[in-house]
C-alpha positions as CSV (number, residue, x, y, z in Angstrom):
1,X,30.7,8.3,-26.7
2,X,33.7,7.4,-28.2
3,X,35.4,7.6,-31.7
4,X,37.1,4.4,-33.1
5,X,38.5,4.5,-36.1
6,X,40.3,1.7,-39.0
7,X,43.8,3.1,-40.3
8,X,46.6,2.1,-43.1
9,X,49.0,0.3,-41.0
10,X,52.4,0.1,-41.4
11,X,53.2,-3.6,-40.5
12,X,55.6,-6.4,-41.1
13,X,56.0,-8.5,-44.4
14,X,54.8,-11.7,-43.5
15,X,58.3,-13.4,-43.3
16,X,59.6,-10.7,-40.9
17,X,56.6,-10.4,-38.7
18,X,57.9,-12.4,-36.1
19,X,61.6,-11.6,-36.3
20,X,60.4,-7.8,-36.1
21,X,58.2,-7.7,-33.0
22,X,59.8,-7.2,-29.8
23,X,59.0,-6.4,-26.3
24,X,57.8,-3.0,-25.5
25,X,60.3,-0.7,-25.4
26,X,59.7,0.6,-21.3
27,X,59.9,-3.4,-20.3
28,X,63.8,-3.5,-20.9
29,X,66.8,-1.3,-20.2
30,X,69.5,-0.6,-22.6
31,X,71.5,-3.3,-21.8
32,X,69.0,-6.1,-21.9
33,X,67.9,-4.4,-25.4
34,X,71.2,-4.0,-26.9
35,X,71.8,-7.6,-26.0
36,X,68.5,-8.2,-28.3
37,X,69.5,-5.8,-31.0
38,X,72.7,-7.3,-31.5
39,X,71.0,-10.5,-31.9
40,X,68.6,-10.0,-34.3
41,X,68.7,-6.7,-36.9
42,X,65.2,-7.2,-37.9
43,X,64.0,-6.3,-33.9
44,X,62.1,-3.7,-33.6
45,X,64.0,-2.8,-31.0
46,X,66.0,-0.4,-33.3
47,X,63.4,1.4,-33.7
48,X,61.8,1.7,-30.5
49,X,65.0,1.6,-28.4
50,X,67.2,2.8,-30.8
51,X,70.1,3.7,-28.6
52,X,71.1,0.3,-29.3
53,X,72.9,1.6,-32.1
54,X,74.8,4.3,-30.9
55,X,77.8,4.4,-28.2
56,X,76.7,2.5,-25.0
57,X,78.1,5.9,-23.7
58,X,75.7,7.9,-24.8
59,X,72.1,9.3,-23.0
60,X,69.1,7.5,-24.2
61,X,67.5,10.9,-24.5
62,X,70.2,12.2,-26.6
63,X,69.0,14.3,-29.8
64,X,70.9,11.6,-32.0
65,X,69.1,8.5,-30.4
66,X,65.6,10.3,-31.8
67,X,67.6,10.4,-35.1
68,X,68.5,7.4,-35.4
69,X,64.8,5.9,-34.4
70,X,63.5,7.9,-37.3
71,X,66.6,6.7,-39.6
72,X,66.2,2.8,-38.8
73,X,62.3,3.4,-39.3
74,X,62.8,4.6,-43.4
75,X,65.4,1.8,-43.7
76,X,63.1,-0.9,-42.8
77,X,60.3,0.4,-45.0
78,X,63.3,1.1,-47.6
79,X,64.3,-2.8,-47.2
80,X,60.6,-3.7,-47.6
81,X,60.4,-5.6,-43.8
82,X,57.7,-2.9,-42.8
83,X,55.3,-2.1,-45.9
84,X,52.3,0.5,-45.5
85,X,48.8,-1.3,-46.5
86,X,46.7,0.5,-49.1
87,X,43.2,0.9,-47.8
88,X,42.1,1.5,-44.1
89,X,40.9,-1.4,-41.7
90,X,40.8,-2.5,-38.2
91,X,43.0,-5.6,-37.3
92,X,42.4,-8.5,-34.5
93,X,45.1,-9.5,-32.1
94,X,45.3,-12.6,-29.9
95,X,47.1,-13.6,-27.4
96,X,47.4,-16.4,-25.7
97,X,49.6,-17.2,-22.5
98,X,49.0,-20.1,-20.2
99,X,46.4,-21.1,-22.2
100,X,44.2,-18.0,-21.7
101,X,43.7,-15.6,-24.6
102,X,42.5,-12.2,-25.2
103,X,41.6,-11.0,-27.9
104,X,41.7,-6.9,-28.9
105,X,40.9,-4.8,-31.8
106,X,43.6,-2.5,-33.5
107,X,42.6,1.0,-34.2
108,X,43.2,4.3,-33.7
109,X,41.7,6.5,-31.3
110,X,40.9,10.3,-31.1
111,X,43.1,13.0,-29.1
112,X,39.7,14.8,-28.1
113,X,38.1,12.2,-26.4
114,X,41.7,11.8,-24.1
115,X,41.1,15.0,-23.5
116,X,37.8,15.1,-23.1
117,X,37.8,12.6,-20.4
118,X,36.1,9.8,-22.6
119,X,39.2,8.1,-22.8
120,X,40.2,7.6,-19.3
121,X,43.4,7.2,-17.4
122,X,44.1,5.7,-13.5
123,X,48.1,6.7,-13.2
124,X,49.8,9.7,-12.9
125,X,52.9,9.7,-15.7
126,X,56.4,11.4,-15.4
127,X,57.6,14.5,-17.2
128,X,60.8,13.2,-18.2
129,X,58.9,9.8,-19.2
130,X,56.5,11.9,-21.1
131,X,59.1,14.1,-23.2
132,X,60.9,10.8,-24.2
133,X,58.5,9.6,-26.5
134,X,57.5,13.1,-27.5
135,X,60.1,13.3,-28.9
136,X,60.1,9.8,-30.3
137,X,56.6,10.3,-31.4
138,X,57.7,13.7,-32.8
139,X,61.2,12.3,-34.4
140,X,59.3,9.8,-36.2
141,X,56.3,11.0,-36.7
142,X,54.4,8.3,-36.4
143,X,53.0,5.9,-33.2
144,X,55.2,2.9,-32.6
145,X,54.1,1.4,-30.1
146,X,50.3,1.0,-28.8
147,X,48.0,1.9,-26.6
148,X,46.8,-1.4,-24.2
149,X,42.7,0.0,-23.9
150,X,40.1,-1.7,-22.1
151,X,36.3,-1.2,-21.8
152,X,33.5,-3.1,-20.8
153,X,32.7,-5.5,-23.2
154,X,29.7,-5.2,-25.9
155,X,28.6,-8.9,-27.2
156,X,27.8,-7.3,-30.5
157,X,32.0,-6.5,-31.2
158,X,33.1,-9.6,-29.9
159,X,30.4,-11.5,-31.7
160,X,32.2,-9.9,-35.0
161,X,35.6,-10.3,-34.3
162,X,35.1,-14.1,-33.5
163,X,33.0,-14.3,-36.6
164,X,35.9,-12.7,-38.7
165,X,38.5,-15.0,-36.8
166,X,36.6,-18.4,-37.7
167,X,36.4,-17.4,-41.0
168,X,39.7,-16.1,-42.0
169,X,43.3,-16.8,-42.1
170,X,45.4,-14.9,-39.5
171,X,48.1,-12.6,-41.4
172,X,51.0,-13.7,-38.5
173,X,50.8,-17.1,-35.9
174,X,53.7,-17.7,-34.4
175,X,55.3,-17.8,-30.4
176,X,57.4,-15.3,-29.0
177,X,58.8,-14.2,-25.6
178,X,57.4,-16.1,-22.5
179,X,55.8,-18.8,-24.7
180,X,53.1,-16.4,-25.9
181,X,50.9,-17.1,-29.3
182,X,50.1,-14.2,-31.2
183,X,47.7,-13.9,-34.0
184,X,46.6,-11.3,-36.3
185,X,43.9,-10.9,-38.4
186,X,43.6,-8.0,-40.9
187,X,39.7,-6.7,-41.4
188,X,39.5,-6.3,-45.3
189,X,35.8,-5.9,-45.7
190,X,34.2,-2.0,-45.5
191,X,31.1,-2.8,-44.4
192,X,32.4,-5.3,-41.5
193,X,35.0,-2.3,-40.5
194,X,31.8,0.4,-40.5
195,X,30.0,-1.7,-38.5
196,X,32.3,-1.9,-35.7
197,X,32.7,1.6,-36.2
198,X,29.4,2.4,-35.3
199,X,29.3,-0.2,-33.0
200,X,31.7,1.9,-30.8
201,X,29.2,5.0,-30.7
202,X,28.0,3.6,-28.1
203,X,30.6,2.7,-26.0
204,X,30.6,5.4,-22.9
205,X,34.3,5.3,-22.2
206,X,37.6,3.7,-23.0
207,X,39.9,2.7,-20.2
208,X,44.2,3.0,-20.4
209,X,45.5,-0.4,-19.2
210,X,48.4,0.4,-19.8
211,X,50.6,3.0,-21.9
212,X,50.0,6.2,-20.0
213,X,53.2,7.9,-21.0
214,X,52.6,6.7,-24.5
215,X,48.8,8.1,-24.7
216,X,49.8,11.9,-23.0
217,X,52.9,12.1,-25.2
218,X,50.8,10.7,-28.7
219,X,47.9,13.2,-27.4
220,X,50.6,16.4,-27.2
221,X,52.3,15.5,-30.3
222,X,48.7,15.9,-32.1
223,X,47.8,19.1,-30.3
224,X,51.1,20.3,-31.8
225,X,50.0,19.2,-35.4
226,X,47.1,20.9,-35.4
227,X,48.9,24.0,-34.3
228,X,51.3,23.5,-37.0
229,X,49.1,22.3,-39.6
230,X,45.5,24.2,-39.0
231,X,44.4,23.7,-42.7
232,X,44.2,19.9,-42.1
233,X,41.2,19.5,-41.0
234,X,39.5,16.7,-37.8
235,X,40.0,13.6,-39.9
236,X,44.0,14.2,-40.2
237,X,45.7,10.9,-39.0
238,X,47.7,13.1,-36.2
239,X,44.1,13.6,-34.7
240,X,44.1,9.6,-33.2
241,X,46.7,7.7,-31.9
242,X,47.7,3.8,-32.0
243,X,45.6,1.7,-29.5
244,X,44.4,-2.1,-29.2
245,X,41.3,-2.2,-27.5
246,X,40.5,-5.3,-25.2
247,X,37.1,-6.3,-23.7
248,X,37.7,-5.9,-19.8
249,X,36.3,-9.4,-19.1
250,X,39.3,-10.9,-20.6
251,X,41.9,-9.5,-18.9
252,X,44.1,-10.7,-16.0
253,X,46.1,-8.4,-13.8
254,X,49.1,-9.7,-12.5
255,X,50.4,-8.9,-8.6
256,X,52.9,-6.2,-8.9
257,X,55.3,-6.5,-5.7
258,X,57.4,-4.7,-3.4
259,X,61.5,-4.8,-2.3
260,X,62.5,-2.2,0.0
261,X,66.4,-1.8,0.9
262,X,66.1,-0.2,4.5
263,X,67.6,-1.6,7.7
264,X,64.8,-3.2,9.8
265,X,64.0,-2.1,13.0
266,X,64.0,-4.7,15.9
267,X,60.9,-4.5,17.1
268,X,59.5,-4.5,12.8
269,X,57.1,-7.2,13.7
270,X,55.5,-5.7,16.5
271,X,55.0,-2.5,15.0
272,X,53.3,-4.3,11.9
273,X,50.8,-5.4,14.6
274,X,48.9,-3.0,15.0
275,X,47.7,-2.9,11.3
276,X,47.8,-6.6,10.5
277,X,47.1,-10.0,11.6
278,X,50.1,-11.7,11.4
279,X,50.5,-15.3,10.2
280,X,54.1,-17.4,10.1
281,X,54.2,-19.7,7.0
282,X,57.8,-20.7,6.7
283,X,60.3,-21.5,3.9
284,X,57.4,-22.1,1.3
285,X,56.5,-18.4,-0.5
286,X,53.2,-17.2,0.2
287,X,50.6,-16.0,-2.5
288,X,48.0,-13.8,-1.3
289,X,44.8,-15.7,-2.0
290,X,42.3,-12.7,-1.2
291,X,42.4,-8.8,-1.2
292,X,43.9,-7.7,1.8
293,X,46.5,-10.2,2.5
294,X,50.1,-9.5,1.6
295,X,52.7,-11.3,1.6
296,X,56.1,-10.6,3.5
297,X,59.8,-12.4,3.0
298,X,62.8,-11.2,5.5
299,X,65.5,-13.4,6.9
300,X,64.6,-16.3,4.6
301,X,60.9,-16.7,5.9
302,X,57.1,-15.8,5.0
303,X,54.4,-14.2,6.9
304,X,50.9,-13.7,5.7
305,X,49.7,-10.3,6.7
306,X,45.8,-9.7,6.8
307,X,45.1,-5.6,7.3
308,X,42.7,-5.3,10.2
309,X,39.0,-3.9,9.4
310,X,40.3,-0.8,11.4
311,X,42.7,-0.1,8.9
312,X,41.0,-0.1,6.0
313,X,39.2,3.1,4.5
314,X,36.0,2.9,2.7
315,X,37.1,5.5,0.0
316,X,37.7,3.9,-3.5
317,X,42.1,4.7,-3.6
318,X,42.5,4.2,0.2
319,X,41.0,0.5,-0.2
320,X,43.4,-0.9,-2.5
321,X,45.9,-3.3,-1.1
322,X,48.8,-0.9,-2.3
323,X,47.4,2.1,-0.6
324,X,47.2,0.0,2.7
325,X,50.6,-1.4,2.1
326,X,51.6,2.1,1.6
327,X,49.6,4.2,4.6
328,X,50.4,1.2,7.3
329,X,53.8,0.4,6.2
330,X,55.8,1.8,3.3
331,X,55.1,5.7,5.5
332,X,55.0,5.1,8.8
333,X,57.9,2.2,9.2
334,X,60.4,3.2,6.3
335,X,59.3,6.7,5.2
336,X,59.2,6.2,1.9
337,X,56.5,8.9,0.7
338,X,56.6,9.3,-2.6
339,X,57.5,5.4,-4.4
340,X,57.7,7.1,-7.9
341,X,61.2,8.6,-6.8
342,X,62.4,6.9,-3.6
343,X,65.4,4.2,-4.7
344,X,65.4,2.8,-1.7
345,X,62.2,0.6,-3.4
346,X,61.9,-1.6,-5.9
347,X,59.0,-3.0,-7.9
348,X,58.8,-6.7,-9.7
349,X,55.9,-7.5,-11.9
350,X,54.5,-10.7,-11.2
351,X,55.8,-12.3,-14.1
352,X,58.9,-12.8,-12.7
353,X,57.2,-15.3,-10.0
354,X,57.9,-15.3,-5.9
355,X,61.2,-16.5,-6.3
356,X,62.4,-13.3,-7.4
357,X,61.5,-11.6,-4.0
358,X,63.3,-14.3,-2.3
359,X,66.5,-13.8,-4.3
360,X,66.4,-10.2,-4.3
361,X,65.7,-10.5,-0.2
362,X,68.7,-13.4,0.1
363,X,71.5,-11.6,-2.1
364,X,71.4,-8.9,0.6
365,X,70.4,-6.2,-2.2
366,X,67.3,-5.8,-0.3
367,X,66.1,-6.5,3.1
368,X,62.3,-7.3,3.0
369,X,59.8,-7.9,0.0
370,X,56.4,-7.8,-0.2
371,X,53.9,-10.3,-1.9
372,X,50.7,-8.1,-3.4
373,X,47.4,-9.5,-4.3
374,X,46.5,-8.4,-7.6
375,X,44.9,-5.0,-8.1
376,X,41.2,-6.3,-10.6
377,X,39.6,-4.9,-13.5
378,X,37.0,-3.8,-11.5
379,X,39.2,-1.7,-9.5
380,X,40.9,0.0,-12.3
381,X,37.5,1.0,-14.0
382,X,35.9,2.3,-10.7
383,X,39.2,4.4,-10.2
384,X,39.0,5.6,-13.9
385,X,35.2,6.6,-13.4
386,X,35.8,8.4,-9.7
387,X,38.7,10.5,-11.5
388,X,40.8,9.4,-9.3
389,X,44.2,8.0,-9.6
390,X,46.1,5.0,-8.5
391,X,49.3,4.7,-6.7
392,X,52.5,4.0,-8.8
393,X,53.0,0.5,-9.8
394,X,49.5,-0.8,-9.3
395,X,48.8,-3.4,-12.1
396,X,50.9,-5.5,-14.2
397,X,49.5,-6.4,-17.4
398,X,50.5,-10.0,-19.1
399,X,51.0,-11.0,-21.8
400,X,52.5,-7.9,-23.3
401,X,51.4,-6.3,-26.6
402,X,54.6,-6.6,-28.9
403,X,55.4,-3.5,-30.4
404,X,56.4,-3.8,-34.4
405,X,53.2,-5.3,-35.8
406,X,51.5,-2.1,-36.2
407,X,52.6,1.3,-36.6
408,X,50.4,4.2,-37.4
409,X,51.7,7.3,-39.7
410,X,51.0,11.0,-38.5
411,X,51.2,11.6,-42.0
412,X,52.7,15.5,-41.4
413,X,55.9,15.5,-43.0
């Protein structure tokens, strides 16, 4: 079972709320942040990306860019744009893209049950990845961006989420980047915040979405609190960690496609043969409709591949669309084994639409692309529950959680 618990956030004055949420910081590189930053000194960004602020020269893992994060996070508190509420509570956040919405609960969420295996994970993550927002974690001391949680849905939560939303005012409504709606809702009632509390007790498992760097560093930072600090005692805020927890019925996972910059063989097509039925469909992109079919661009036309029943393994990993994609192409043709470090291939998140893979393919920086059709829910959670792990770059989570409206203290300085 897990543990779910209300928190004092640290959020935005109402005026500032939407001036001070951004993007999440590992969605944009420096360049595209410090074009932000400069444009708006209430962004979040400054915190979460503060190499913004410093020399373009400089590493974004330099000691001073941790600094600085810390610095711009006591100056915004200082200038009253983030203020720390007074009493512990869960909040509600909405979104709503494309007219679909999802709604999650803001909480915090225990280091023992991550590493207990309660809260579950379906990605590898990075060491270098990792120690960044250690350190940023660490710096701070505080989370400052959350975790995107799923689980299966219980009728009783959502029943008192909506209850709370029909009946109260949201504390932020506005639209920010892509044409998303956000709302928030702040939980002031005790007995409404125990109840979902308990409500949680029986909840077998959370699932990471998304944020897997974020949850392993948050989870090390508090192991090393409680090293550091063993007087504290299990209720110590550096024992959870930042999440929003969604209901896994209302999510969407986006296609997260492929661009590879090899030289193509001349005989490509035939050897894709032998793995896929092979469909021309012209100057007009192709969408995979179903698992199984992909996608593929080169030399200004689309093909719609459909893996052969031969080719596909029963085993829960092998099945996914990536893994074929991978095992019958990505290996054999281009020998690209390991897609976490190869630069020879690129990934674009489906938000970006088709057309992307088209320019990247015309422009000559790459030479084929591949369409994918989205990995589901279902798949993540019967990955997450087999202990198993996905390939890199499986799912692409829209909309975004903004990062700014919530911040959770460690409270160990």
């Amino acid at each position: 079972m897990v543990k779910v618990r209300p928190f004092k956030a640290v959020r935005p004055n109402e005026k500032q709320a939407e001036k001070i949420a951004s993007l999440p910081y590992d969605v944009l590189n420096s360049e595209e942040a410090r074009e932000l930053g400069d444009q708006n000194p209430y962004s979040f960004l400054h915190i979460d990306k503060a190499e913004i602020d410093l020399d373009p020269t400089i590493s974004p893992y330099a000691d001073d860019v941790y600094q600085q994060a810390a610095a711009n996070l006591q100056k915004f508190l200082q200038k009253g744009w983030l203020q720390k509420d007074a009493t512990a509570g869960f909040y509600i956040y909405e979104l709503t893209m494309n007219g679909r919405a999802q709604t999650g609960l803001v909480a915090v969420t225990s280091i023992d049950d991550y590493a207990a295996g309660t809260i579950k994970k379906h990605e590898f993550t990075r060491e270098e990845k990792e120690l960044d927002r250690i350190r940023h974690v660490d710096t701070c001391d505080a989370n400052t961006s959350p975790i995107f949680l799923t689980y299966r849905g219980k009728d009783s939560v959502n029943e008192q989420i909506e209850k709370w939303k029909v009946e109260h005012e949201p504390i932020y409504a506005f639209e920010s980047f892509h044409e998303v709606a956000h709302r928030v809702w702040a939980i002031t009632d005790g007995e409404v915040n125990g109840a979902i509390e308990a409500e949680f007790e029986s909840v077998p498992a959370l699932y990471i979405a998304d944020g897997h760097h974020r949850t392993e560093s948050a989870v090390k930072v508090g192991f090393k609190r409680r090293e550091q600090y063993p007087e504290a005692g299990s209720e110590a805020e550096f024992n959870y960690f930042l999440s929003v927890l969604f209901p896994k019925e209302q999510l969407a996972i986006l296609d997260y496609n492929r661009v590879v910059n090899i030289p193509l063989a001349a005989d490509f097509m035939e050897q894709l043969e032998g793995a896929f039925d092979i469909t021309p469909v012209g100057k007009t992109a192709f969408k995979p409709e179903a698992p199984k079919q992909i996608g593929l661009y080169f030399e200004k036309e689309w093909y719609k591949l459909e893996a052969k029943p031969a080719v596909i393994p029963d085993d829960v990993i092998g099945q996914l669309d990536v893994s074929i994609l991978q095992e019958q192409v990505l290996t054999p043709l281009f020998g690209i084994e390991d897609i976490r470090r190869d630069n020879r291939i690129d990934f674009v998140g489906g938000i970006r639409g088709l057309g992307e893979l088209e320019r990247l393919v015309d422009n000559g920086s790459h030479t084929v692309a591949f369409a994918m059709y989205p990995t589901t829910m279902e798949d993540l959670l019967r990955v997450a529950d087999a202990g198993e792990t996905m390939p890199p770059k499986s799912t692409w989570f829209e909309p975004k959680l903004l990062s700014g409206l919530f911040i959770h203290e460690l409270e160990s300085k």
